[in-house]
N, C-alpha and C positions, 0 to 999 in steps of 0.2 A: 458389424457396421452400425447397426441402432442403437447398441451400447455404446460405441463410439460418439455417435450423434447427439445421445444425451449426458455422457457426459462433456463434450465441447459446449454444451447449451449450460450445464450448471456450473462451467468454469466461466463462461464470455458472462452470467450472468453477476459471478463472484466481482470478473473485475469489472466491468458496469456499476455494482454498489460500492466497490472501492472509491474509483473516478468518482460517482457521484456524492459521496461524503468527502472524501479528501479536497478535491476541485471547488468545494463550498457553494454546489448547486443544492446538500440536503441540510435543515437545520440541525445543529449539535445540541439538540437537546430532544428529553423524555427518552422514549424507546428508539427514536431514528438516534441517539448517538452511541447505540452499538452495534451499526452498521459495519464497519470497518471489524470489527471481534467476528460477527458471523459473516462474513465475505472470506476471512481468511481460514476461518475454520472449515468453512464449504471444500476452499482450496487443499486446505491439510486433509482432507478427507478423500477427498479425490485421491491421491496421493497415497494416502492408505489403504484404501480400496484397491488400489491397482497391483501395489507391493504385496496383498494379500491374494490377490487373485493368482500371481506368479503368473507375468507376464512373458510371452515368449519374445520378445524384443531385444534387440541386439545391443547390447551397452558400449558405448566408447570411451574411447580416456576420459573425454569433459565432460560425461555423464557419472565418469567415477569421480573425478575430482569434485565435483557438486554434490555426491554421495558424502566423500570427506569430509567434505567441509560443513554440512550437515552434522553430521557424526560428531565432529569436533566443536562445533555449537553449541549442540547438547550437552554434550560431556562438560563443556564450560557454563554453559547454565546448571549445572547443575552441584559443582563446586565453586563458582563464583560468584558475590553476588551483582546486582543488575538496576539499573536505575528504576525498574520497573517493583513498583510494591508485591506484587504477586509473581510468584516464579513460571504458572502456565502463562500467564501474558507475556513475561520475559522472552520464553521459548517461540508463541507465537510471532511476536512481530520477530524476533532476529531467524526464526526461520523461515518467515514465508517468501522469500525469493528461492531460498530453495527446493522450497513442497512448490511452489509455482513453477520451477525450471522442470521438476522431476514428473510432475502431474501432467503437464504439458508432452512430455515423451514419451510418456508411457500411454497416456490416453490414442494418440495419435497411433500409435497399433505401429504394423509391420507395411504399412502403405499411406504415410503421411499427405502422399503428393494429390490423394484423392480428397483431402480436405482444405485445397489452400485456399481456392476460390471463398467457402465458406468462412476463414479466417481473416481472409484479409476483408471480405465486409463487414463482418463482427468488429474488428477491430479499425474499423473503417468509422461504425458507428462511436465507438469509443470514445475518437479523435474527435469528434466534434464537442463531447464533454469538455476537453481542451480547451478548445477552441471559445467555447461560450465564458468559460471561467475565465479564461486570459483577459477578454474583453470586458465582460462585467465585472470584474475586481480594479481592470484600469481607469474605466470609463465613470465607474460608481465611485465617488469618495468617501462614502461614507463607510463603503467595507473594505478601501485600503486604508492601512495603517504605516502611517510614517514619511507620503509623499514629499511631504518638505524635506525629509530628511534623506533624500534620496536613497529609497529604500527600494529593492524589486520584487518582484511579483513571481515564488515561486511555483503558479498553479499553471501557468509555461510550459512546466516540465512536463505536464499530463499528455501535452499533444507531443514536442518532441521523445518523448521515448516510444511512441507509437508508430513513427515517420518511418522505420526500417519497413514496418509492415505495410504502410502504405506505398512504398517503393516497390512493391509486387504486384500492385495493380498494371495490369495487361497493355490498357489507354495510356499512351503517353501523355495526353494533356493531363489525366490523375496525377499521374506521378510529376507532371509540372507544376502543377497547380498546389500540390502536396509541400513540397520547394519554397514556393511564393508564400504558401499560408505561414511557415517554417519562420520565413524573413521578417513579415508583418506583424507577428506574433513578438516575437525574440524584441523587434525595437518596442514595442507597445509593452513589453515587460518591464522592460527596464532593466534586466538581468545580463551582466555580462560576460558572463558564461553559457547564459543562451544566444547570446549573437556570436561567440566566436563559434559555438557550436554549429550556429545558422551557416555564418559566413564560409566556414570549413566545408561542411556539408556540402552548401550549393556550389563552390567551388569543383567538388570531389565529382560530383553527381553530372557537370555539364561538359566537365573537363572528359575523363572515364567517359561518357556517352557519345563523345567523336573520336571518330578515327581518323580524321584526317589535320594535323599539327593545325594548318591555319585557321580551323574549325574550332578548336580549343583553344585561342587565341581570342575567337571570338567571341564563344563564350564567356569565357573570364570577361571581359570587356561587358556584355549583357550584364553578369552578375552585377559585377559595379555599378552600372546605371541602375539597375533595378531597386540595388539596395538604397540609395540618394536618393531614388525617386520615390518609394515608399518611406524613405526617416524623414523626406522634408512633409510628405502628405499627412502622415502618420502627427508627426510636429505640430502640424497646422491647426490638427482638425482636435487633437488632444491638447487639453490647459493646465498642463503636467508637465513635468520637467524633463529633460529627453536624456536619450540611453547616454549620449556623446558626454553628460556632464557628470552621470559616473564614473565615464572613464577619464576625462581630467579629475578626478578626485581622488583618483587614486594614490598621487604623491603626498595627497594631505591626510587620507582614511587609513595606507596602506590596505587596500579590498578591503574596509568594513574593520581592521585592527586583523585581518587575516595572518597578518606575519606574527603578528603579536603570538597571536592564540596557537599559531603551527611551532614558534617556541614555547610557549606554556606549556602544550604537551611533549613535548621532547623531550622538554627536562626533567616533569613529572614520569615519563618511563624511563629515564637514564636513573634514575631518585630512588626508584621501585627495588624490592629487591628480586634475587634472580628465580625465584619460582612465578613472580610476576609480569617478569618478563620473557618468561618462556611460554606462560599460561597466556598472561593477558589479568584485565579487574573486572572484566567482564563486559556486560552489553549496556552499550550505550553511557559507559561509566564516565565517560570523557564530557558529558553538559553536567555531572555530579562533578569533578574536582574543578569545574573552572565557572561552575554554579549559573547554568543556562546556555551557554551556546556549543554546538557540535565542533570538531575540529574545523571543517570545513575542506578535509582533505580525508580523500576512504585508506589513503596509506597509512598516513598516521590516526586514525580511527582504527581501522584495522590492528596497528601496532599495538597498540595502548588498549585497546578493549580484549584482545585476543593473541599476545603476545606475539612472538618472532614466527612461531610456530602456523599459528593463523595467516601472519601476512606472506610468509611463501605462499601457502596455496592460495591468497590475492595474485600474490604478483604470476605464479603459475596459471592461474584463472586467465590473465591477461595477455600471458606468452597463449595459450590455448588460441584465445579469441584472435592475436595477430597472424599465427600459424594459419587458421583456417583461413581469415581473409587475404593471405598470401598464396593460400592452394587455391582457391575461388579465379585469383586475377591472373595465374599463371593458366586455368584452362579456359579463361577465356570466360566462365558462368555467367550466365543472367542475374545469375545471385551474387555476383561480386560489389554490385556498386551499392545494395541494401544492406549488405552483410559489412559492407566497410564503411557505412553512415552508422551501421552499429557501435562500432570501435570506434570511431572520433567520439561519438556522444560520453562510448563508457570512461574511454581514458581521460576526455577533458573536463568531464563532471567526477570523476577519482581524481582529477589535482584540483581542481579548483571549488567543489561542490561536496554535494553527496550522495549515497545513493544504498547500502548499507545499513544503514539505521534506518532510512525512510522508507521500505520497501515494496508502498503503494504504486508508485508507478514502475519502480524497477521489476516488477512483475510484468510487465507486457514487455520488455527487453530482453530479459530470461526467457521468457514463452517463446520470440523469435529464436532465441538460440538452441531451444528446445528443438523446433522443427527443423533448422539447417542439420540439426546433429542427428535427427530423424531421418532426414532425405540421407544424408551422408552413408548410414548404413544400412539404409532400405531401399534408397531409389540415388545410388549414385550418375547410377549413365545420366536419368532427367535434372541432375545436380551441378553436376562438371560438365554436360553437353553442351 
């Protein structure tokens, strides 16, 4: 149990220097800009540690498929190359979603369900990292880059990947107020993948929370107002251009040349020959041929850095994650309506986003599916009850 304690203390502390380098609360430079190398290497050690200790913990399929996929990472860093100069850095950033999913599992022992209080305020803290950087990147112009060009703000992401965990707070004003921050957040970004995320979410969350049809009805009806009443306040009070005019832009930008670029890589893996398309060109190769930007989709990222081979076990990854939030809402769980704000985030930031290559904040999403897949086969009655 003490060893448990501290290592939940030097993971919650990993991802705290994450957030706080990535979210652009530490400066990137002298010794704070390899904060993010040691936060993950905390992580991969955890991680090691545990696999060395030989853990008596119960493994499930999505614990082996994230074992895989692991495996299969490595094996590809290690015959392909990587946008990354160095090969251990290569390996680090494309594994640590995984040593984060895996560290998180293992750490939590054979009785997860005795730590959640403690994680979800850890990660409670976390969220407000989010939360500060959303707002001083919006509000500060001088450290956004691009407002005229109707550019968003993806330090956003820090607080929504965090929201499932907050969805386990006890108080339902939390968990409302969690929603509301969600909304407020997403329009002040300007990102429009975080407000369908938002609007999805709050939808799911209020809908799912009644049981009775004309009570979900009326919700939906709340959300609506809420979100008008926060994008005109939002509007008013910010002298930035609003989320609604990225979204007419789109007939003129297509997302930012997004369709462009989701054919530029298409074609460069149809182009490839076939050990490359079974392998993959490796990690993160995809800002190397199209010289700067990411695909902006994890399928074709996934395709093209890690071939056909790889993105089965994406898209396996993702039947996994709908599975479980399909067994959650059939028993009825507590856990269903956090666990399926997981899945809108993952799938609509895997089509329109990314998450893969970045894998600073995709670590506190993994770390939640880490503990469902803990309770699942440690404490199913307190899971499905």
């Amino acid at each position: 149990m003490q060893k448990n304690n501290r290592q939940i203390g030097i993971f919650f502390i990993s991802i705290l220097l994450l957030y706080l380098s990535g979210g652009a609360l530490l400066p990137d430079m002298g010794i704070l800009k390899f904060t993010p190398t040691i936060a993950g290497l905390m992580i991969a050690a955890l991680f090691a540690i545990n696999i060395l200790d030989g853990p008596s913990v119960i493994k499930s399929r999505f614990v082996s498929i994230v074992q895989g996929f692991l495996i299969y990472i490595l094996f590809t860093n290690v015959i392909l190359s990587s946008s990354e100069p160095k090969i251990w850095l290569s390996i680090l950033k494309s594994c640590l979603w995984c040593c984060s999913f895996m560290a998180a599992y293992y750490m939590l022992g054979c009785n997860p369900l005795c730590y959640e209080k403690k994680l979800v305020k850890l990660f409670g803290i976390v969220s407000i990292i989010g939360i500060i950087g959303t707002i001083n990147m919006r509000l500060n112009p001088v450290m956004e880059i691009g407002v005229d060009e109707l550019v968003g703000n993806n330090t956003v992401f820090y607080y929504v990947l965090v929201v499932p965990w907050l969805l386990l707070f006890k108080n339902k004003l939390l968990r409302r107020l969690s929603i509301a921050v969600l909304l407020i957040l997403a329009v002040l970004s300007l990102k429009r993948s975080a407000v369908i995320i938002a609007l999805s979410c709050s939808f799911a969350f209020f809908v799912f929370n009644q049981k009775k049809s004309n009570y979900r009805l009326l919700w939906i009806a709340v959300v609506i107002v809420l979100f008008c009443g926060i994008y005109k306040i939002v509007g008013n009070m910010a002298e930035v251009v609003n989320v609604t005019n990225r979204f007419e832009a789109m007939n003129e930008d297509e997302g930012n040349g997004r369709l462009d670029i989701y054919s530029d890589v298409f074609v460069q893996y149809l182009d490839s020959d076939l050990f490359s398309q079974l392998f993959g060109h490796g990690y993160n190769m995809v800002s190397v041929v199209l010289k700067g930007p990411s695909a902006h989709n994890d399928f074709l990222e996934v395709l093209y850095d890690y071939g056909i081979i790889g993105f089965i076990m994406f898209i396996y990854l993702h039947v996994r994650v709908a599975k479980t939030t399909y067994k959650l809402h059939k028993h009825r769980s507590s856990y269903f309506i956090p666990y399926m704000v997981s899945f809108i985030i993952f799938v609509v930031m895997s089509i329109v986003s990314h998450l893969i290559i970045y894998p600073t904040y995709f670590c506190c999403l993994v770390a939640f599916w880490a503990y469902i897949e803990s309770m699942k086969m440690h404490n199913p009655s307190e899971l499905y009850g």
